[in-house]
C-alpha positions as CSV (number, residue, x, y, z in Angstrom):
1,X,201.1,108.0,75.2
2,X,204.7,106.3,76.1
3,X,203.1,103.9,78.5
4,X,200.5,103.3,76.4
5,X,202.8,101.9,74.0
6,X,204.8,100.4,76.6
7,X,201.9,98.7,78.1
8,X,200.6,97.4,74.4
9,X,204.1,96.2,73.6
10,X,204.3,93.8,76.7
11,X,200.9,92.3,75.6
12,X,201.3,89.0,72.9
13,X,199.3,86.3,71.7
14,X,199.8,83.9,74.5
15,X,199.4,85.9,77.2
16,X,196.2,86.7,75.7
17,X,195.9,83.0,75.3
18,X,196.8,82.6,79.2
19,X,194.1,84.8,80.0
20,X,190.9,82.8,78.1
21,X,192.2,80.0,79.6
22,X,192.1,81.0,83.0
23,X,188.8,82.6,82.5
24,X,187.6,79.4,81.0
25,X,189.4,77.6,84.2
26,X,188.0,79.8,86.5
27,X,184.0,79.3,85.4
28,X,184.5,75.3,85.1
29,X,185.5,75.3,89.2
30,X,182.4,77.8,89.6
31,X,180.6,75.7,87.2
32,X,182.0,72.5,89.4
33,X,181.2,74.1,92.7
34,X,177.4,75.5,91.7
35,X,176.7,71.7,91.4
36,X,178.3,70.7,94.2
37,X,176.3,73.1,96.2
38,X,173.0,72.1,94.5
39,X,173.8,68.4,95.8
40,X,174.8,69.4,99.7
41,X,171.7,71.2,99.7
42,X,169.7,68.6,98.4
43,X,170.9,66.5,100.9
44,X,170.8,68.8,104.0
45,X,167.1,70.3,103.0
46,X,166.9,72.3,106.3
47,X,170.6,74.3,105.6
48,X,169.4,74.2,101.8
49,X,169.0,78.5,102.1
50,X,172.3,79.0,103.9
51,X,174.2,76.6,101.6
52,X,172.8,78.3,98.5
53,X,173.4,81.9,99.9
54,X,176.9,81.2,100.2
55,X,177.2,80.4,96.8
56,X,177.3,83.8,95.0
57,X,179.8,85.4,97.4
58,X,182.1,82.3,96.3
59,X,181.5,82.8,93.0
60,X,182.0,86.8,92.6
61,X,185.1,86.1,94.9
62,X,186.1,83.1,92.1
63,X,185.7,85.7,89.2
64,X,186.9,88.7,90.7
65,X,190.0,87.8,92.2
66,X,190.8,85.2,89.5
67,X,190.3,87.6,87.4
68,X,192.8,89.8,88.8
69,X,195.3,87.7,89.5
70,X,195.4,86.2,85.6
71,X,196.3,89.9,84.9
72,X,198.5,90.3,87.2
73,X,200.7,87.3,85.8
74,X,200.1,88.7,82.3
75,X,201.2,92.5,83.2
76,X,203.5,92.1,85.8
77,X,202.7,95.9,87.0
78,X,205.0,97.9,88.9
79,X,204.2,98.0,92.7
80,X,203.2,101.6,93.1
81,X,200.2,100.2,90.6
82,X,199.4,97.5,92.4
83,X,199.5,99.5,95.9
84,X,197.5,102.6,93.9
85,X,194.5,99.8,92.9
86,X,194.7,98.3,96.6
87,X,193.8,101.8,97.8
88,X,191.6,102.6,95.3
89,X,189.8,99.0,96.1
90,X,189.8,99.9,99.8
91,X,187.7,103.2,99.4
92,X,185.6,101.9,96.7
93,X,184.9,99.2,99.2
94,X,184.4,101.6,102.1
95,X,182.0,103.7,100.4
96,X,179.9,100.6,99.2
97,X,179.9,99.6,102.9
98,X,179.0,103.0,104.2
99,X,174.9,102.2,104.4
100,X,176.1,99.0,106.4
101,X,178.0,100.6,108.9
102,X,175.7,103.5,109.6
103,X,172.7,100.7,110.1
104,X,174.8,99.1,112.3
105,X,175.3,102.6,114.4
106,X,171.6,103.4,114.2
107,X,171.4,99.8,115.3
108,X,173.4,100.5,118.3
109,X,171.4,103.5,119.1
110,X,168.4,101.7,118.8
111,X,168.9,99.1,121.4
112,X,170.7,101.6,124.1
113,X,167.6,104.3,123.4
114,X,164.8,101.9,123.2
115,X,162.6,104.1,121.5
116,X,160.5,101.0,120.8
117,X,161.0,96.9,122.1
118,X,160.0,93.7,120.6
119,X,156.3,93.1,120.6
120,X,155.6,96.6,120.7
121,X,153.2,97.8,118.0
122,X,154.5,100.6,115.4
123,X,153.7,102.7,112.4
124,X,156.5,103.3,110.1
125,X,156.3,104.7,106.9
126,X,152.8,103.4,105.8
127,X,154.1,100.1,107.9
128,X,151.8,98.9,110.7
129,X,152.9,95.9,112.7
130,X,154.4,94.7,116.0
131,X,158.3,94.1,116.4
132,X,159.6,90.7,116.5
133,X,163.4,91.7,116.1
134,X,165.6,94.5,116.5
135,X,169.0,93.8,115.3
136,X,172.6,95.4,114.2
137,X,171.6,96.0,111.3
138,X,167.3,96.2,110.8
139,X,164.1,95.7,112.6
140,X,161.6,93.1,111.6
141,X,158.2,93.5,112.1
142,X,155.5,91.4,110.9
143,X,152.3,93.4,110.1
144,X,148.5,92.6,110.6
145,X,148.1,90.6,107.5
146,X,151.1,88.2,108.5
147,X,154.0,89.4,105.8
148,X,157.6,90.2,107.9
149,X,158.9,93.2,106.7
150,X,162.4,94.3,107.6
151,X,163.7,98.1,107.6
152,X,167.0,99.5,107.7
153,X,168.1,100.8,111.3
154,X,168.9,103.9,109.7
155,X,165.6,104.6,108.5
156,X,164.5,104.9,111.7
157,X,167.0,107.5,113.3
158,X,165.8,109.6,110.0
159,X,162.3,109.4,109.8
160,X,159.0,109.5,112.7
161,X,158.1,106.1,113.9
């Protein structure tokens, strides 16, 4: 309850002031840079999807960490806090990665095995189609009516192809 108090006592009006006003500051430059985006990929049409899908990375990066760092400047929190929400971050982060990495190790399998190439023909999961990719990270395969549908690598170390 102490550093409850302690923590409520370092808080005042204009650092809550200071923090609006960086959260204000921080969607105009989104704000500024969503336009800006929208312009480059009106004027490069063929990069118009990579442009755009750039975008909300930027943005979540914009909020996130200028988020953070506005509260940071308000608080002013020990280090063993800032070193405990580092490693907390890092784990969080490792366990929100952990379906990437094990595609990327059924990916690897994959390719070494070859249980299957590109322009084979496969059944997957209700899925019927010929391969046209088998990457890192997922198979594409376009199926008979001409859609591309791309799995997981993982899914196929798991279940019968």
């Amino acid at each position: 309850m102490e550093y409850v108090m302690n923590f409520l006592s370092r808080i005042h009006g204009a650092e809550i002031g200071f923090l609006i006003l960086s959260l204000v500051v921080i969607t105009i430059i989104v704000k500024f840079v969503e336009y800006t985006t929208q312009h480059i990929a009106e004027i490069y049409p063929k990069k118009r999807m990579l442009i755009l899908g750039w975008f909300p990375i930027f943005s979540f990066i914009c909020y996130f960490g200028g988020t953070i760092l506005a509260f940071y400047l308000i608080i002013h929190p020990p280090r063993e806090v800032v070193i405990g929400l580092c490693a907390w971050g890092i784990v969080a982060l490792g366990f929100a990665m952990k379906d990437l990495a094990s595609s990327i190790v059924s990916g690897i399998v994959l390719i070494m095995d070859k249980p299957f190439q590109v322009g084979d023909r496969i059944t997957f999961d209700k899925i019927h189609g010929d391969v046209v990719s088998i990457g890192l990270r997922s198979v594409k395969i376009i199926t008979m009516d001409e859609s591309v549908v791309t799995i997981p690598n993982q899914k196929f170390l798991s279940e019968a192809v």
